[in-house]
C-alpha positions in Angstrom: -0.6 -12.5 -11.7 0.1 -8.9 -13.5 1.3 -6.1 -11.6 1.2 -2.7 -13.3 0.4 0.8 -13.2 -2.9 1.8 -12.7 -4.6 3.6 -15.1 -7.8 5.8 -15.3 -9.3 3.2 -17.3 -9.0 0.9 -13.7 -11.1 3.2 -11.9 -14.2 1.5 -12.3 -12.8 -2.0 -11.1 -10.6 -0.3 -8.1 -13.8 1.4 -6.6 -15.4 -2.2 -6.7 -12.5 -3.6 -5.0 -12.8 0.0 -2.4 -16.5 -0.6 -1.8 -16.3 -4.4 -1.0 -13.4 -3.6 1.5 -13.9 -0.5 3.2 -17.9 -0.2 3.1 -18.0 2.3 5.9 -15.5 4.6 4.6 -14.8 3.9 1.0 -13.4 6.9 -0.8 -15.3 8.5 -3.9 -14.9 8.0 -7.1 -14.0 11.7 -7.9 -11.2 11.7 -5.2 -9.6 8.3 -6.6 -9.8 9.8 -10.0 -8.1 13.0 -8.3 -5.5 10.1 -7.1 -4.8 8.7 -10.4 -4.2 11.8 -12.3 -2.5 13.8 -10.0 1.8 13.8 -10.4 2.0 13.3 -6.8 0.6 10.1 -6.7 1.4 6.7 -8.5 -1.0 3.7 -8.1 -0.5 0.1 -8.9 -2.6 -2.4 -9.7 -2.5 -6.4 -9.8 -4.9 -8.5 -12.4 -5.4 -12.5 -12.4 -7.1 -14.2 -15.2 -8.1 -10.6 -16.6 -9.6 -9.4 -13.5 -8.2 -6.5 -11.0 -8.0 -8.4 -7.7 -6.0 -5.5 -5.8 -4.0 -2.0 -6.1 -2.3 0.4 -3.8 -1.5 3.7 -4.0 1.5 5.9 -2.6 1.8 10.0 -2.7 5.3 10.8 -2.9 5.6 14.8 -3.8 9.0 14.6 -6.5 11.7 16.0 -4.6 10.3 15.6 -1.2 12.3 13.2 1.4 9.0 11.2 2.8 5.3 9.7 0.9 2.6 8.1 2.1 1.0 5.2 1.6 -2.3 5.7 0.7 -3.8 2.3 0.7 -3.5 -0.8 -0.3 -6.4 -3.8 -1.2 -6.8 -6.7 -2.1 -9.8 -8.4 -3.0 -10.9 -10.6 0.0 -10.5 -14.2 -1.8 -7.2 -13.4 -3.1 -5.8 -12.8 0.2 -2.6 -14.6 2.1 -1.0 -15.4 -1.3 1.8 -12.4 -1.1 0.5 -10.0 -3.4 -0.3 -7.2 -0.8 3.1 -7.3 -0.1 4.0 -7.4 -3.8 2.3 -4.2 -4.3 3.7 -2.6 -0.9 7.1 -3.4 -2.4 6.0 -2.0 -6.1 5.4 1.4 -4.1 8.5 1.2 -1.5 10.5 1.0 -5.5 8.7 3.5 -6.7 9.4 6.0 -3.9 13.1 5.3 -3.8 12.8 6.0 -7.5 11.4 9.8 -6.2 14.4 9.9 -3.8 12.2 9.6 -0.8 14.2 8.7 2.5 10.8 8.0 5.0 7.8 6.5 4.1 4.5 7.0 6.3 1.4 4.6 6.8 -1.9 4.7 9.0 -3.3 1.4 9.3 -6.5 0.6 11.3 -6.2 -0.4 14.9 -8.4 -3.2 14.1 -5.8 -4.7 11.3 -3.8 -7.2 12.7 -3.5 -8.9 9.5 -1.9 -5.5 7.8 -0.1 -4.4 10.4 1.9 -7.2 10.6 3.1 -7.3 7.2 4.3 -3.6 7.5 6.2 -5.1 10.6 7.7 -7.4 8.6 9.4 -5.3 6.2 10.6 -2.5 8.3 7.7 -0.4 9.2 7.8 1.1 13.2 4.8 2.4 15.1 5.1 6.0 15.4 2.2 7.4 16.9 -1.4 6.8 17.0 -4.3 8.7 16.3 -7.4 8.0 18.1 -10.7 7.3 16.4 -9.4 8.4 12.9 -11.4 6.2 11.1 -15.1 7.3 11.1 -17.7 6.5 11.0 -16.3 3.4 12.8 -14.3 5.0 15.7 -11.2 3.2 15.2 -7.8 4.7 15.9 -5.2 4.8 13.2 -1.6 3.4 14.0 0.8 5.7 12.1 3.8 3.9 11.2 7.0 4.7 9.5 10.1 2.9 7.5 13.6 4.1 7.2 13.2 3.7 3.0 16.8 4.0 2.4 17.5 0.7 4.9 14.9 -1.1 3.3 16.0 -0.5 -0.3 19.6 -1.4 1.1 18.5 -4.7 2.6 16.2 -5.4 -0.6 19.6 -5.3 -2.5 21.5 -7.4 -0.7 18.8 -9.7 -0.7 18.7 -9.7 -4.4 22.4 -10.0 -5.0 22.7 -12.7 -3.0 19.6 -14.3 -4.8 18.0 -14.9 -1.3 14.4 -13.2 -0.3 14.2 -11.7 2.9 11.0 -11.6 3.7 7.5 -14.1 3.8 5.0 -13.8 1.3 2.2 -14.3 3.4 0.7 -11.6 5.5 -0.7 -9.2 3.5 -4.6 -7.9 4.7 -6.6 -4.9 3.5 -5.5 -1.7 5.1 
């Protein structure tokens, strides 16, 4: 398993991986190529044998105190083997490499799978708002994690060569 960041040279695999997971509501290509290039965001991408089997993506305006996480996927037979939590944790680095001190999710009502693994590292419900994704009708659970007590926990964890978390969990979002 690769993890890396994504490139414009992805997109075409990434909106294969967007159209096989969210076929009600899958973004367009222009918009994800908007994503890519843009300085606010940075997306990540994991390969296996040569073949992209997830990414995620994270907007985190330089300078700002919170980002967002955009999405993240995982192709549906790679699932429950850690790596959407790898690249939730490739993103949480990434924005307290941007200074960011909050990070904000939406995940669908209807994501048990997901919203547990935000759970699980930290992530609080915050609000909710109803019928957010369309055409579907299902509300959005906004959650949000204090980054700076996850990246101080992640440390300890690391300097006392322990993990603190599961690796199974993960589910697309």
């Amino acid at each position: 398993m690769t993890t890396r960041p994504a490139t414009l040279a992805d997109l075409d695999g990434i909106m294969a991986l967007e159209h096989a997971s969210f076929p009600t509501d899958a973004w367009s290509a222009a918009m994800m190529r908007e994503e890519l290039a843009s300085p606010h965001g940075w997306y990540v991408v994991v390969e296996e044998a040569g073949r992209l089997i997830g990414y995620a993506g994270l907007r985190a305006v330089r300078g700002a105190r919170d980002a967002d996480v955009q999405t993240i996927t995982i192709a549906e037979a790679a699932r429950g083997r850690g790596r959407g939590r790898a690249l939730l944790t490739a993103l949480l680095d990434e924005a307290g490499r941007r200074g960011v001190h909050d990070v904000f999710l939406e995940v669908r009502a209807d994501n048990p799978v997901a919203q547990a693994l935000y759970a699980s590292e930290g992530f609080v419900e915050v609000g909710r708002r109803p019928r957010y994704y369309q055409p579907d009708d299902v509300d959005a659970i906004v959650m949000q994690l204090d980054l700076r007590g996850w990246l101080s926990r992640h440390a300890e964890g690391a300097a006392s060569g322990s993990a603190d978390t599961p690796t199974t969990g993960e589910g697309w979002c």
